[in-house]
C-alpha positions in Angstrom: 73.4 -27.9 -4.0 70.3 -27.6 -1.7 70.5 -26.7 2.0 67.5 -27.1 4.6 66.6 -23.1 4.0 65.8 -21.2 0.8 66.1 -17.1 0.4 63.6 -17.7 -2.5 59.6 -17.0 -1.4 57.1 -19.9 -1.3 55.2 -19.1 -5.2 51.6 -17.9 -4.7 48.6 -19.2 -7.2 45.7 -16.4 -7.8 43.5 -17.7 -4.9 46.5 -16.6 -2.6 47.3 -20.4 -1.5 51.3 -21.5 -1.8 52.8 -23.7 -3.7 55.0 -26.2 -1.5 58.3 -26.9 -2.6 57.4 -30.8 -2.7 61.9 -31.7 -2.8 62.3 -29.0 -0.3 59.8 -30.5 1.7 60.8 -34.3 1.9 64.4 -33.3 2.0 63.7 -31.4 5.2 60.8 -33.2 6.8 59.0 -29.4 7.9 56.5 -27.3 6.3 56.6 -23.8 6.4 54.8 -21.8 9.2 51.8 -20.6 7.9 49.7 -17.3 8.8 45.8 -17.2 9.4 44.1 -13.8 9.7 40.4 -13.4 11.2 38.8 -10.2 9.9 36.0 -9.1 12.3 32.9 -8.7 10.6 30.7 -5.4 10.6 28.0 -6.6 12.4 27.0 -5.6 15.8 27.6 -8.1 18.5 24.6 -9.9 19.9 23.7 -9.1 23.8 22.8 -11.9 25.5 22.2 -9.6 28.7 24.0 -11.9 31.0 24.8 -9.3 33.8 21.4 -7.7 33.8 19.5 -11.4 34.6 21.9 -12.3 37.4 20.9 -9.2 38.8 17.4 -10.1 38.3 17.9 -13.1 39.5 19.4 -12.1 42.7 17.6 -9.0 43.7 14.1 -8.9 41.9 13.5 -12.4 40.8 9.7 -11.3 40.6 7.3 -15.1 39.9 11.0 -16.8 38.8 11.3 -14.1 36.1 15.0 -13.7 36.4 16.2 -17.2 36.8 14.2 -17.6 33.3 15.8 -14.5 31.5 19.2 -16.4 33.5 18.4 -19.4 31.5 17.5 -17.6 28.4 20.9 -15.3 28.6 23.1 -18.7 28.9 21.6 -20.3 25.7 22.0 -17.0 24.2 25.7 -17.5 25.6 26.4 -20.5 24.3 25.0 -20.2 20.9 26.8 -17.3 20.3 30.3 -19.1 21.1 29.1 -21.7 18.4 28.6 -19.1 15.9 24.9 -19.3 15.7 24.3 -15.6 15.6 20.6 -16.4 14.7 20.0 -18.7 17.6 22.2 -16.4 19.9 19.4 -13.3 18.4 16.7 -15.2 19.4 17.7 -16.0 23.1 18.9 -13.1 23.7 15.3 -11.0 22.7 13.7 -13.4 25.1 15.8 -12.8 27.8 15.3 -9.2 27.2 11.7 -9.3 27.3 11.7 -11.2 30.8 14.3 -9.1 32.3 12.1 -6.1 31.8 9.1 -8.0 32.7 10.8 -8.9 36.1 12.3 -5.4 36.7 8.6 -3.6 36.0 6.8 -6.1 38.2 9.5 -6.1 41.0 9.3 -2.1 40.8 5.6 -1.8 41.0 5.5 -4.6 43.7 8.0 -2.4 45.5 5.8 0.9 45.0 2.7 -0.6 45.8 4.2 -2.1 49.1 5.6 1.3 50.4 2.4 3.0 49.5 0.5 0.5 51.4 3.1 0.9 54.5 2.5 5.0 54.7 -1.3 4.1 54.1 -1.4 2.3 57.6 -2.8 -0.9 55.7 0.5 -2.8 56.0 2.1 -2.7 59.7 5.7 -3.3 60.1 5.9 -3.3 63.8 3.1 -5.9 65.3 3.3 -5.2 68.8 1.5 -1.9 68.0 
């Protein structure tokens, strides 16, 4: 006499896959829930430096530096939701390197100005 439920546990082969109970299965019409487990991997994640461009971008967007290292940190982004941790590596070094180029450039720009403004060279007010 079989009912719709078993107390028995699904058999297990040696690669961990079960075995369905092919008359359990047509006389019931369901499969069994099944389980999948992601195990994180020990590799550390790849920065795409997202937050640091859009301040770039916003603030010291020095020659269009930080809406490149923008662009760059998206397709470091996106390839990094696809699984391309390669791609997403790649991207992500370039948006690196123009990130610090636009933060170095914006910050000596910034320097040179205000030297230039205590020098006398640069007037601020021009009705003097």
């Amino acid at each position: 006499m079989k009912s719709g439920g078993s107390s028995m546990p699904p058999a297990y082969d040696s690669q961990g896959q079960g075995h369905e109970n092919r008359e359990l299965m047509s006389f019931s019409g369901q499969q069994s829930p099944s389980t999948v487990v992601h195990i994180a991997s020990d590799e550390p994640p790849v920065k795409d430096h997202l937050i640091w461009s859009i301040f770039n971008l916003v603030h010291m967007n020095f020659c269009c530096l930080g809406l490149l290292a923008l662009v760059f940190s998206v397709k470091s982004r996106d390839r990094k939701h696809i699984g391309d941790r390669g791609g997403a590596a790649g991207y992500g070094t370039t948006s690196r390197s123009l990130n610090i180029a636009a933060t170095t450039l914006s910050v000596i720009f910034i320097v040179i100005f205000i030297i230039l403004m205590f020098l006398g060279v640069i007037k601020t007010n021009p009705y003097h």
